[in-house]
N, C-alpha and C positions, 0 to 999 in steps of 0.2 A: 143639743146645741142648735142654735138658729142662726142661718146661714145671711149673715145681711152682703146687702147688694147696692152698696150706698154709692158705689162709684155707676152704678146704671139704673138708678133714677129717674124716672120722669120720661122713661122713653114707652108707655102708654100699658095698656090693660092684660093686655096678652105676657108680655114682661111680667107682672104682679099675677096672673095666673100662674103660669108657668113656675113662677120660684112659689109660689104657696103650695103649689102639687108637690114640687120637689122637696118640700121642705117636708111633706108629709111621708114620701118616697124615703131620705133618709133616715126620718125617727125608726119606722119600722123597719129597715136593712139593719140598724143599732141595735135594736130591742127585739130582735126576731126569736122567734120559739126554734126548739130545733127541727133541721129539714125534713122534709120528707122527698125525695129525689126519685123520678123516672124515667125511664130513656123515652127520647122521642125520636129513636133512629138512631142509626151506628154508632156507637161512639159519645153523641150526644143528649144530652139531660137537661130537664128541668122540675125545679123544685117547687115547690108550695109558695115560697117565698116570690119566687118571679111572677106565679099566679096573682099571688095577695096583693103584690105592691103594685101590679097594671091595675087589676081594678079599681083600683083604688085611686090611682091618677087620671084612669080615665074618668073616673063617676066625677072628681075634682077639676076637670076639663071641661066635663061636661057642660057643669053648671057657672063657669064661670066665663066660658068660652065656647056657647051650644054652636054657633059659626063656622067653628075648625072639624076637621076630618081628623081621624085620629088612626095612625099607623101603628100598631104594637106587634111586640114581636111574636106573643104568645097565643094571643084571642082576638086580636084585630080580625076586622072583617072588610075594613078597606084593603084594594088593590095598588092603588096610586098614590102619587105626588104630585101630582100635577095644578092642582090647585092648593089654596092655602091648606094645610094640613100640619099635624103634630105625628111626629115620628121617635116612637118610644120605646126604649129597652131597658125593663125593671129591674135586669142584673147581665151588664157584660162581663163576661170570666165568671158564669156558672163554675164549671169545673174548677177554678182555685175558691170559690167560695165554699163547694162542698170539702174539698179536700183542709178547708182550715187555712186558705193562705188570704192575708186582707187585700189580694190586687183585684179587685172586683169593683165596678161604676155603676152609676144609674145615671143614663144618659137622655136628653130631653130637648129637639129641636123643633121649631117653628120653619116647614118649607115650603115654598112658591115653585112651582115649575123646575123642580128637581135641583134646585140651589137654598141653603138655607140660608134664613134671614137672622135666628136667633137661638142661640145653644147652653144651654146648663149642660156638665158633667160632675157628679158628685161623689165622689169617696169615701164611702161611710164612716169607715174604719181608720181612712187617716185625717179626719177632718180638713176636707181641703173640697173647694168647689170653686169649677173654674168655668168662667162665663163671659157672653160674647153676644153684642147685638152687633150689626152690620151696619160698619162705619163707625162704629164707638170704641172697637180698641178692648182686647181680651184682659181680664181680669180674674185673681186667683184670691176667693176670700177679701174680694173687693179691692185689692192691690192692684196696679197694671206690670204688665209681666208681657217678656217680648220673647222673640225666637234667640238662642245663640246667631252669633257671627261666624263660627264655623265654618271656611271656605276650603280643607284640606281633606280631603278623602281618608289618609293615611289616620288622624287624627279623632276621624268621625265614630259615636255612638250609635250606631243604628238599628231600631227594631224592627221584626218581623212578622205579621201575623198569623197565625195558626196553619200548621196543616192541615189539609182537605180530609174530610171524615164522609163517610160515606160512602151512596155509590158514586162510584166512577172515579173513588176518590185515588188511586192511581197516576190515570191518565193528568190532573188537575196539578196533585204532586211532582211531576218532573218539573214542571217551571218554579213553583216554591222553592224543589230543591237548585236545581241550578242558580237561583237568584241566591241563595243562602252560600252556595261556593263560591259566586263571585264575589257577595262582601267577605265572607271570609279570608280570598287571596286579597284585597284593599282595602277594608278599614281598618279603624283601631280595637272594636268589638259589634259583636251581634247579640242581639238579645232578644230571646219570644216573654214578652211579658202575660201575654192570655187574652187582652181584651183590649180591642182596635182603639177604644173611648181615652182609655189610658196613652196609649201610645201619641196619639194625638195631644193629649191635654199634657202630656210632658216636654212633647216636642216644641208646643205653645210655650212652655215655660222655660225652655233653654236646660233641660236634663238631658234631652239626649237630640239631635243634630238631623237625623230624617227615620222614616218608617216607612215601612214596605207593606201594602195589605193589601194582598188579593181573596178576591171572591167574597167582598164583604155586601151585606143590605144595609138600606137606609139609615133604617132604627141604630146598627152598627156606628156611622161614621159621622150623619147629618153634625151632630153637634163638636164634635171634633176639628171637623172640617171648618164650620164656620168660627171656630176659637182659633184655629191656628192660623187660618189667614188673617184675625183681625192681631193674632202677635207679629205678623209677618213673614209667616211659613209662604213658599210656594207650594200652590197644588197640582199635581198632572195625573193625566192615566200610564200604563206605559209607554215609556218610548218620549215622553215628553208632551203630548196632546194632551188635548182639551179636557180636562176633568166633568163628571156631572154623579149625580148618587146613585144613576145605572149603569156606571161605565165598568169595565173590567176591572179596575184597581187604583186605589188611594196611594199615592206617593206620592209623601209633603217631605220636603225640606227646608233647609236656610235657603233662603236667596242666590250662595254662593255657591249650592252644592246639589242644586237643579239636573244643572248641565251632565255633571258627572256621573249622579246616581240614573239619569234616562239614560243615559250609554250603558252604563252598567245592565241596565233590565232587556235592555236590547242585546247587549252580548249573551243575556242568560237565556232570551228567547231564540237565539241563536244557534247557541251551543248546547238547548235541552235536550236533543235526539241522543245525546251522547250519553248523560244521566244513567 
């Protein structure tokens, strides 16, 4: 299936890069051979597949965009964001993808000074790709698609991203978990989906109302972030400050429910000695 992107048109070369990589990026996530999976540190893995499909958008970046810098998550040899740059991750939710579950993305953004300007997120498995230039308004399989109105805490779907694997990963985990008992004493549910991309590109779409991700990298969030602002999500770090793609944590909600989820992460940074 080919992904058109007829409602973001005409907004120049980098656009028409970017979705021809990704379009290439999906066929293969669809028609993949089976994995071959290795750890690369505690807990976590990567497969053939994440290998295959970077190089492959990077060689497709290359040459259609020798310009951009290119951030991946697997064999990037860039450090930075700081200038124009692509920030890329061939599979978020390795681990549901080896285990056989379809929540897995190929995520793809264009970023300037640690803010993205332009973001694909793709679903291989569910046919769904959801994208977003800055100041044009997020779009789902070429539909426009906004944030819920969700302004009641008690009410709210909220996801969470991954626990801390690795070293240290303890000391990281009291605040994951603390933030996890706080929505569980006030919302309506919590949910760890596996891949920060998703979570974003849901929340863009009005499935589910805000998400929680700490300790994520670029490649993770860049295109997420810029999709769900352009639905109408707000973004902050904890506590309600200034978001950027190095800051401690992604927390986007509705508009309505800003206020309440930065109190929330403040009471759990609060009360994690207790944990």
């Amino acid at each position: 299936m080919v992904h058109q992107q007829t409602a973001l048109t005409g907004t120049g070369p980098l656009l028409a890069a970017a979705t021809r990589a990704m379009n290439t990026a999906s066929a293969m996530a669809r028609h993949h051979q089976p994995l071959r999976a290795r750890s690369k540190g505690d807990r976590d893995m990567v497969t053939n597949l994440d290998v295959e499909i970077e190089r492959a958008v990077r060689a497709s970046l290359r040459q259609d965009a020798p310009q951009v810098a290119f951030l991946g998550e697997e064999e990037s040899s860039a450090t930075a964001t700081r200038e124009l740059t692509w920030a890329f991750d061939p599979i978020d939710g390795t681990a549901n993808l080896v285990h056989g579950l379809p929540l897995f993305a190929i995520s793809l953004a264009l970023v300037r000074d640690d803010y993205p300007l332009l973001g694909i997120i793709d679903l291989p498995m569910l046919g769904q790709r959801y994208s977003a230039v800055q100041g044009q308004g997020a779009f789902l399989n070429g539909e426009p698609i906004h944030v819920s109105d969700s302004g009641d805490l008690a009410e709210a779907m909220v996801t969470v991203g991954d626990y801390a694997v690795g070293p240290d990963a303890d000391r990281k985990n009291k605040l994951r978990l603390a933030v996890t008992a706080q929505l569980a004493r006030q919302v309506l549910r919590v949910r760890m989906l596996g891949s920060a991309a998703i979570d974003l590109a849901w929340l863009a779409e009005g499935k589910t109302d805000a998400c929680i991700i700490l300790g994520s990298h670029p490649w993770d969030i860049a295109a997420g972030v810029i999709i769900a602002i352009e639905a109408g999500a707000r973004i902050a770090d904890l506590g309600g400050t200034t978001h950027t793609l190095r800051g401690r944590a992604t927390v986007a909600t509705t508009p309505r429910l800003l206020a309440d989820i930065a109190r929330l992460t403040v009471d759990a940074q609060d009360g994690q000695s207790a944990i």
